[in-house]
C-alpha positions, 0 to 999 in steps of 0.5 A: 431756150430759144428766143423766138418772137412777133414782128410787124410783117411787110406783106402783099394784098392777097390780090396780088400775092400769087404773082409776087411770091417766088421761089429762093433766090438761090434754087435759080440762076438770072436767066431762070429768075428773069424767065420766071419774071417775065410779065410779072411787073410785082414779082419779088425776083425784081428785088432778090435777084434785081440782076434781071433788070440791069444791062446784060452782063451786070455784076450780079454782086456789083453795086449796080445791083444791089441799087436797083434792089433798093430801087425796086423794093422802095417801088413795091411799098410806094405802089402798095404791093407790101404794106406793113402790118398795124401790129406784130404778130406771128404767122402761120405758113403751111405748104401742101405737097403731093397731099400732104401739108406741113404747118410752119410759124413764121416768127422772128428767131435771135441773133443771139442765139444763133451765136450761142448754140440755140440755134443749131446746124448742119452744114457749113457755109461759103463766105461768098454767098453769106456776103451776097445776102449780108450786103443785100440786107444792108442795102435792104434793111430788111430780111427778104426771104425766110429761112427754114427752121425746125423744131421739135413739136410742142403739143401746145404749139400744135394746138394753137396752131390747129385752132386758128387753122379749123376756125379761120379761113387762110388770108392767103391761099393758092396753088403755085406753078410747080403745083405746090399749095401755099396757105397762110393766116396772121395770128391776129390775137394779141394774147395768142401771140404772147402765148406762142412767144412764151411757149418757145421760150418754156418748151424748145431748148433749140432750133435747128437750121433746116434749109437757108444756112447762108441766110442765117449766118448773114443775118447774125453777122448784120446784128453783130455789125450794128451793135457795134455801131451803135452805142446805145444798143439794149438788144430789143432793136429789129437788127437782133432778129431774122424771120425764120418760118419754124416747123415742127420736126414731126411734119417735115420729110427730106427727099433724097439727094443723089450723085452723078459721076461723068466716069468711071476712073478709067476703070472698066464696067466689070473691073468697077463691078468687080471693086464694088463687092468689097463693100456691097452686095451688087444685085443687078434689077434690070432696066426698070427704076429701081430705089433705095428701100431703106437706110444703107441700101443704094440704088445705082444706074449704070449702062442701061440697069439698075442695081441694088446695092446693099452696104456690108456691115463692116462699111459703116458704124450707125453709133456715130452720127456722121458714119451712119450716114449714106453719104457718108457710105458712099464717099468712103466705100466708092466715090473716093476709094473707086472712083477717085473723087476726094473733094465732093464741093471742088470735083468737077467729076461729079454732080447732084440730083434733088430728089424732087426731079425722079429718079428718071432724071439721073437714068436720062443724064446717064443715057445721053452721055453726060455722066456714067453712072449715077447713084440714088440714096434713101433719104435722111431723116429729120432724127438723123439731122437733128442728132448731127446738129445736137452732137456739133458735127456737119453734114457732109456735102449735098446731104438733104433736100427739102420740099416745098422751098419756102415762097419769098414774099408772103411777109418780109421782116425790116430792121427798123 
């Protein structure tokens, strides 16, 4: 069962908590992280992405970073803009999309069962990017930002979880930029956060990773790295924990994430029509946005049209977790097939599309002449990533996309 517990959170005043929360360190590049800074001397990316105030053309995994990180994290407590509560406690962080919110726990999740399987995932990670946060953690002794967590809902959890929302006004509560709601209460109640932790240990067998793989792997790797340096471990130090925001899997909804393609593989549009009917049926909509209604069903914008493309039978096997997926159908049936792309992570041939930029943005990259043609998917559901992560396998790559990321910054979580 998971492990899954209170923490004493290093946290913002409300009065300053729009200006310092921030989008991941890694939905943004250093010019995007220093624009999204500029004026906001207490914004978080001065400490995850601390390459905005270093000399240009610093390193951004050099020392001299990592340094002014620490500088710069040791000036927000010096400066009272996070301030360590008095107790630990858990959290609980809700994001409101397009109407709709979805109530997630932030709580401190095990090392351990990360290494055991508790903790489960769906994608592979790159050893470069996992180093980045390992040092950063090092340099930090704290987890900076959050990873994503699901789990399936435990009426009990909702429960609690409903109570403090109906009957307590949230300690943060604002719209940021991109128009995405962020509230958030510390659950205050000693007895309550004791009930929470036993609840995870009784009821949820596992957690699933659902965005922030490089992150968690970082973090079990750190609590691996100072056990062994310290020989009077007993398993209870801060080092055995990562803070993880859990939601349950029944509030959480992963856009689409869709593929553009710069060529056709020296095919011509009707010889790539043509090789497409092996294994679809190709029906032309016309100019207007057209996407995907249902699982194997594809949209794809391709000179001016859309068109709908639906998978034949014999394409896919939905028995297997890994056959039934779109991506899946499509990798196998055109982009290797047709198209000639083998490798989705080293092809400079092809790009991803995050569902939460339209479908417009796949029609105009088109249209300017950067890509040919460009292919929606319906989206994965959370049944699909939670069978994948129980049955061992990984997803292939750019398979899911979630929104709203988490904002870094409402509640850190240090070593000690």
């Amino acid at each position: 069962m998971a492990t899954v517990k209170s923490f004493k959170g290093l946290r913002p005043p409300k009065e300053i908590v729009k200006e310092l929360a921030c989008l991941p360190y890694d939905v943004m590049n250093s010019e995007e992280a220093a624009r999204m800074a500029a004026g906001k001397e207490c914004s978080l990316l001065h400490v995850t992405r601390a390459e905005i105030d270093c000399p240009p053309e610093t390193d951004i995994h050099s020392e001299t970073v990592y340094n002014k990180a620490v500088e710069n994290f040791q000036k927000f407590q010096h400066n009272g803009w996070l301030v360590e509560d008095e107790e630990p406690r858990f959290y609980i962080y809700a994001q409101t999309m397009n109407g709709r919110t979805q109530y997630g726990l932030v709580g401190c999740a095990a090392c351990a069962d990360y290494e055991n399987g508790i903790i489960r995932k769906h994608e592979l990670t790159r050893p470069d990017k996992e180093e980045d946060r390992m040092i950063l953690t090092r340099y930090l002794n704290a987890n900076i930002e959050p990873v994503f967590f699901s789990y399936k809902a435990v009426p009990e959890i909702d429960a609690i979880v409903e109570n403090i929302v109906r009957n307590q006004e949230p300690e943060y509560d604002f719209v940021a930029e991109d128009g995405f709601g962020h509230h958030f209460w510390p659950v205050k109640e000693a007895a309550v956060n004791g009930e929470l932790e036993r609840l995870f240990a009784e009821k949820v067998p596992f957690t699933y990773v659902a965005d922030g793989h490089h992150r968690t792997a970082a973090a079990a790797r750190i609590g691996a790295e100072r056990q062994a340096r310290n020989p009077n471990h007993t398993g209870n130090e801060e080092y055995n924990f990562f803070m993880a925001v859990h939601f349950p899997d029944n509030q959480l909804q992963i856009i689409d994430y869709n593929r553009v393609v710069k060529d056709l593989n020296g095919l011509t549009e009707e010889e790539f029509l043509t090789a497409l009917q092996k294994g679809f049926e190709v029906e032309k909509q016309g100019a207007e946005i057209y996407k995907p209604a249902r699982l194997h069903e594809f949209s794809m914008y391709l000179s001016g049209n859309w068109y709908k493309l639906t998978a034949r039978s014999k394409t896919y096997n939905d028995s297997d977790p890994i056959g039934g997926l779109d991506v899946t159908i499509l990798s196998e049936q055109i982009l290797e097939p047709v198209l000639g792309i083998a490798d989705l992570r080293t092809s400079q041939r092809i790009d991803f599309v995050g569902g939460i930029r339209g479908l417009g943005e796949l029609k105009k990259r088109v249209d300017t002449g950067e890509m040919q043609v460009a292919f929606a998917l319906f989206p994965v559901s959370m049944s699909q990533l939670i069978r994948i992560a129980d049955s061992g396998n990984i997803m292939p790559p750019k398979t899911t996309w979630f929104e709203p990321k988490l904002r870094s910054g409402l509640v850190i979580h240090t070593l000690g």
